[in-house]
Backbone as CSV, one residue per row, in Angstrom:
resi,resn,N_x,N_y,N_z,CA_x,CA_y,CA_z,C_x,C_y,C_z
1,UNK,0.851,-1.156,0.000,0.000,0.000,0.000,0.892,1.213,0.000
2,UNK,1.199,2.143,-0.499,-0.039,2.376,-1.385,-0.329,1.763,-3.077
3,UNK,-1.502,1.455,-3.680,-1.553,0.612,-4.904,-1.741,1.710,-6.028
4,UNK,-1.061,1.000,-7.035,-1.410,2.448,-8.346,-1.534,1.340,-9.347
5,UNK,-3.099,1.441,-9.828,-3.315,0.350,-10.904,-3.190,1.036,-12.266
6,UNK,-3.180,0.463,-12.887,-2.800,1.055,-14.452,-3.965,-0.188,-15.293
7,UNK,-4.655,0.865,-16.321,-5.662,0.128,-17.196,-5.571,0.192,-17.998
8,UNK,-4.705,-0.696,-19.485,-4.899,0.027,-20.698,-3.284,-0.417,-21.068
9,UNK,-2.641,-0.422,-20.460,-1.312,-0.173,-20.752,-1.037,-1.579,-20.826
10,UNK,0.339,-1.141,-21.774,1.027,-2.558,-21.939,1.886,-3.229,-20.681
11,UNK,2.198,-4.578,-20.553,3.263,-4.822,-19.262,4.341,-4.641,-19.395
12,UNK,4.911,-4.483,-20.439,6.076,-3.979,-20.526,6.843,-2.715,-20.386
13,UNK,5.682,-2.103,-20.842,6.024,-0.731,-20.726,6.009,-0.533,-19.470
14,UNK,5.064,-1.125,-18.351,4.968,-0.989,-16.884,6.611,-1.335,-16.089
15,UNK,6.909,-2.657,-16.584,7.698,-2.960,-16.024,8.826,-2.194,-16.243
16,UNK,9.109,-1.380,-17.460,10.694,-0.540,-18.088,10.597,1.447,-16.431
17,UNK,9.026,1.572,-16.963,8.827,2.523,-15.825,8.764,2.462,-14.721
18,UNK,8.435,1.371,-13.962,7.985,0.840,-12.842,8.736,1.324,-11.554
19,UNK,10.188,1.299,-12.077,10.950,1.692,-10.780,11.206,3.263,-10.624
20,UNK,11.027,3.987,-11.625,11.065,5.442,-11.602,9.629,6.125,-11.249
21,UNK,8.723,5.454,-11.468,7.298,5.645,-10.601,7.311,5.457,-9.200
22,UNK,7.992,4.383,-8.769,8.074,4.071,-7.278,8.836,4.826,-6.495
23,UNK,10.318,5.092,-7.426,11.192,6.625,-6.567,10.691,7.536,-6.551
24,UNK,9.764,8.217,-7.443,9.264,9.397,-7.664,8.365,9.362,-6.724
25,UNK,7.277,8.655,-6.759,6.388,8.521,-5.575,6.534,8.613,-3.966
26,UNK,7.242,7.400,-3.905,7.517,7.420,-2.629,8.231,8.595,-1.988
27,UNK,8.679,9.551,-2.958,9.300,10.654,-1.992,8.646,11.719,-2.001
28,UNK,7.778,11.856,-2.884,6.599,12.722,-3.014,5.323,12.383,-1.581
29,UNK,5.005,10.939,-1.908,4.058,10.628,-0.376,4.746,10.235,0.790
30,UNK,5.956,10.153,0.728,7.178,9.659,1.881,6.798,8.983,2.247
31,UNK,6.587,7.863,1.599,6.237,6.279,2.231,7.682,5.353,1.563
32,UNK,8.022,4.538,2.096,8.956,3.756,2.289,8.849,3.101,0.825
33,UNK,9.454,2.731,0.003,9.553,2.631,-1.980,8.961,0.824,-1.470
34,UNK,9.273,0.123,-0.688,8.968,-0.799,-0.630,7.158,-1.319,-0.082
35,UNK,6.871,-0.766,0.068,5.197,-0.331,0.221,4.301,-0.217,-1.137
36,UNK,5.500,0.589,-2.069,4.380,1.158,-3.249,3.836,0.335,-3.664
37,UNK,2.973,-0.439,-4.327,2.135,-1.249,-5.503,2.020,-0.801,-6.691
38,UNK,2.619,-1.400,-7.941,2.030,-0.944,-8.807,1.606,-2.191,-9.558
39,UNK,-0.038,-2.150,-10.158,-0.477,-3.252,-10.765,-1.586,-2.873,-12.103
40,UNK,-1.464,-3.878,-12.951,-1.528,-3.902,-14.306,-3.369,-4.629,-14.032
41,UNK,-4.289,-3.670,-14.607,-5.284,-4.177,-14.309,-6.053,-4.505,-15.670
42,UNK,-6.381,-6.076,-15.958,-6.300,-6.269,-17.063,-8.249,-6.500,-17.058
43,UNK,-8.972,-5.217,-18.058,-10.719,-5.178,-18.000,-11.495,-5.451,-19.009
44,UNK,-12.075,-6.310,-19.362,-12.574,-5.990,-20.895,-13.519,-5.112,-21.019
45,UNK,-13.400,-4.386,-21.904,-14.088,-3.023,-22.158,-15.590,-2.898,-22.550
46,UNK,-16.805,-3.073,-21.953,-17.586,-3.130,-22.719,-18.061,-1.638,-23.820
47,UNK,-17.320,-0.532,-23.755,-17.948,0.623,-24.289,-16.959,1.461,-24.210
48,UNK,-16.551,2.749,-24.547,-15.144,3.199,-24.708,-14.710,3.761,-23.312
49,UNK,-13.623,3.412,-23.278,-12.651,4.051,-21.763,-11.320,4.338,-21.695
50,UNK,-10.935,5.363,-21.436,-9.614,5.655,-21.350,-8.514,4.894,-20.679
51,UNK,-7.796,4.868,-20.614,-6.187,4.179,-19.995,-6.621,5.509,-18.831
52,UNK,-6.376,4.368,-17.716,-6.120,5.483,-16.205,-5.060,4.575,-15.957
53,UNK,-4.921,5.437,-14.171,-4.051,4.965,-13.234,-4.990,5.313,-12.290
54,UNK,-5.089,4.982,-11.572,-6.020,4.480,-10.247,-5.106,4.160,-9.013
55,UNK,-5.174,5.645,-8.496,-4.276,5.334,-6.941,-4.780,5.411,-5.912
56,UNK,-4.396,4.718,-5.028,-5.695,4.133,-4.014,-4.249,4.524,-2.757
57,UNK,-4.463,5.514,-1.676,-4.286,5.620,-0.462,-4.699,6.589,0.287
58,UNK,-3.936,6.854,1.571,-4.245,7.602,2.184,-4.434,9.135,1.892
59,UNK,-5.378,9.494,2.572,-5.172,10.931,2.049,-4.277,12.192,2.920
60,UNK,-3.684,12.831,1.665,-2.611,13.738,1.815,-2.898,15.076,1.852
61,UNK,-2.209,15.937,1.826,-2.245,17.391,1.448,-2.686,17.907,-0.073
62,UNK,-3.902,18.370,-0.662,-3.871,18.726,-1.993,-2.731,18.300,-2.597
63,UNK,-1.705,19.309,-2.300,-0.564,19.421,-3.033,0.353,18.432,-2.774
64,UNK,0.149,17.334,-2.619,0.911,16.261,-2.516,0.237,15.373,-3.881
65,UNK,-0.987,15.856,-3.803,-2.087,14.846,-4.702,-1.525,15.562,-6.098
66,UNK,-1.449,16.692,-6.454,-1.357,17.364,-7.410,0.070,16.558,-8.153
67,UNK,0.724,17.012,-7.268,2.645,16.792,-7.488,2.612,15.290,-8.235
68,UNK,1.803,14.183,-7.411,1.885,13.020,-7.584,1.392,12.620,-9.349
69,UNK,0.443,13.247,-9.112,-0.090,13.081,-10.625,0.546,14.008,-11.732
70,UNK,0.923,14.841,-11.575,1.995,15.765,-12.299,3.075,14.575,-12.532
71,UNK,3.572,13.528,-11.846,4.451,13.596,-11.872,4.624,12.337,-13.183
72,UNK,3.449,11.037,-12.911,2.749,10.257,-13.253,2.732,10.701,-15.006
73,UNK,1.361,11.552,-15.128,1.339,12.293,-15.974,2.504,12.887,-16.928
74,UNK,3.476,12.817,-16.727,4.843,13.474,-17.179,5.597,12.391,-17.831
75,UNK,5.635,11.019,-16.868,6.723,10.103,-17.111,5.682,9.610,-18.115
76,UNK,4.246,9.093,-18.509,3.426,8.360,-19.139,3.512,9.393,-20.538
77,UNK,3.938,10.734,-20.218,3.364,11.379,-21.678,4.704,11.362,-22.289
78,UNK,6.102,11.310,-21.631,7.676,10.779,-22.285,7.449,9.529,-23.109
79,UNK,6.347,8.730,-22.962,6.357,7.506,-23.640,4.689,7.697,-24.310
80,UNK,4.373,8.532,-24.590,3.394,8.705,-25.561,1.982,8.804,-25.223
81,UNK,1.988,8.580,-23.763,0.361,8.390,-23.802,0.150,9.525,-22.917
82,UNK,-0.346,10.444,-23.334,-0.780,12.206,-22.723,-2.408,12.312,-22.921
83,UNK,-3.414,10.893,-23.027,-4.520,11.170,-22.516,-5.069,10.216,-21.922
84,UNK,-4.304,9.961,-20.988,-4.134,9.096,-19.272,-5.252,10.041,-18.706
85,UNK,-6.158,9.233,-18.212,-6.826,9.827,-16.496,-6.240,9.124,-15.149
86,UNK,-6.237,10.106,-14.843,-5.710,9.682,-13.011,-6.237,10.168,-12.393
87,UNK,-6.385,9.189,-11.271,-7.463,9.581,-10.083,-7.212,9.136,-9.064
88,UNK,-7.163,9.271,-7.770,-7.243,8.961,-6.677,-8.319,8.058,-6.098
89,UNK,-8.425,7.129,-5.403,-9.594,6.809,-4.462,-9.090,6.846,-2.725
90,UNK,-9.139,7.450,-1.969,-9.044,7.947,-0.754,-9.024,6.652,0.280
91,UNK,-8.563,6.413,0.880,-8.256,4.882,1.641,-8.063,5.248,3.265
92,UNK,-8.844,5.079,3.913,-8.922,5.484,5.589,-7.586,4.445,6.383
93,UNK,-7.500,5.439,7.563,-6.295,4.088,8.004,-7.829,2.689,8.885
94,UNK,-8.665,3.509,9.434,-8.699,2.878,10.327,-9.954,1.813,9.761
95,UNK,-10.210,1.989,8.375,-11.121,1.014,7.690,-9.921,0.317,6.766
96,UNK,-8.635,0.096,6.848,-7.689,-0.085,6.046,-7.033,-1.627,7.249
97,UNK,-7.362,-3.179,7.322,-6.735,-3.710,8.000,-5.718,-5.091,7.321
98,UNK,-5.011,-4.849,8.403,-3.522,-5.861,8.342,-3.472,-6.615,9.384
99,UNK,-3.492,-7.955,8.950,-3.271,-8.780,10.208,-5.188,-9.082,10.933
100,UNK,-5.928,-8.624,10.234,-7.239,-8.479,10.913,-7.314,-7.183,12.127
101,UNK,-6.417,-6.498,12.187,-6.514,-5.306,12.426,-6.558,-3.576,12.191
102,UNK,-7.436,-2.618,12.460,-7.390,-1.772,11.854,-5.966,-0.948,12.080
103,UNK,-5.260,-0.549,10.649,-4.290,0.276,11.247,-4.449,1.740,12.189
104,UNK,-3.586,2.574,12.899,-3.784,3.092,13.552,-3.186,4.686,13.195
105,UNK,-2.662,4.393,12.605,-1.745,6.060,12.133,-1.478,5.590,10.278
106,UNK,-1.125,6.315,9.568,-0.474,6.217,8.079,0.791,6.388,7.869
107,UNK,1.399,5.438,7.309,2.889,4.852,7.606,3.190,6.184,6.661
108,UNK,4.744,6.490,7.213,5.375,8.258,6.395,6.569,7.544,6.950
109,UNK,7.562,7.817,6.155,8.622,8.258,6.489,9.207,9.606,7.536
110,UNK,10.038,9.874,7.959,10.290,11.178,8.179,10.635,12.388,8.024
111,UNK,11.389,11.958,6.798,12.115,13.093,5.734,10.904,14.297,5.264
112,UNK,9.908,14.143,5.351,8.886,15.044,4.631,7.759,15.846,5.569
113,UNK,6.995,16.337,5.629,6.281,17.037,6.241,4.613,16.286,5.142
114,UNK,3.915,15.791,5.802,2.657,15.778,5.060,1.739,16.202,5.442
């Protein structure tokens, strides 16, 4: 956690970006690079839909949300695809459980201010 699904896209291309999404990220949401998720969500389409990314965590500061997808947005349009939607879905800690328990705080690093 946190998960960033991708719809539309090839796996390869996931896998060549994959690790420059996860540095970029993780220091943007200062969560630990080994946390991030990123997964290839494979839908059949019944009617037309864009290629997203779908990031699912905790919630941050606007401008953490902004940066993140700026950033997303940037590395996806270096490789051609500049009409990506991205979106967030908001993920609570304490409806969020591990172990059969609810977590209690949202894991951060310390380096950052969120």
């Amino acid at each position: 956690m946190p998960f960033l699904r991708f719809k539309g896209f090839e796996k390869d291309l996931l896998k060549n970006i994959s690790s420059m999404i996860i540095e970029e990220f993780s220091y943007i949401a200062n969560v630990a690079k080994e946390i991030v998720k990123i997964e290839l969500i494979n839908v059949e389409q019944i009617t037309n839909s864009p290629m997203s990314v779908e990031i699912l965590m905790f919630q941050r500061k606007n401008e953490i949300h902004d940066e993140i997808a700026k950033m997303i947005y940037k590395i996806l349009s270096e490789y051609g695809y500049k009409h990506t939607h991205i979106f967030f879905i908001m993920l609570t800690p304490s409806f969020y459980y591990k172990e059969g328990l609810p977590l209690k705080e949202i894991p951060r690093l310390n380096h950052l201010d969120i």
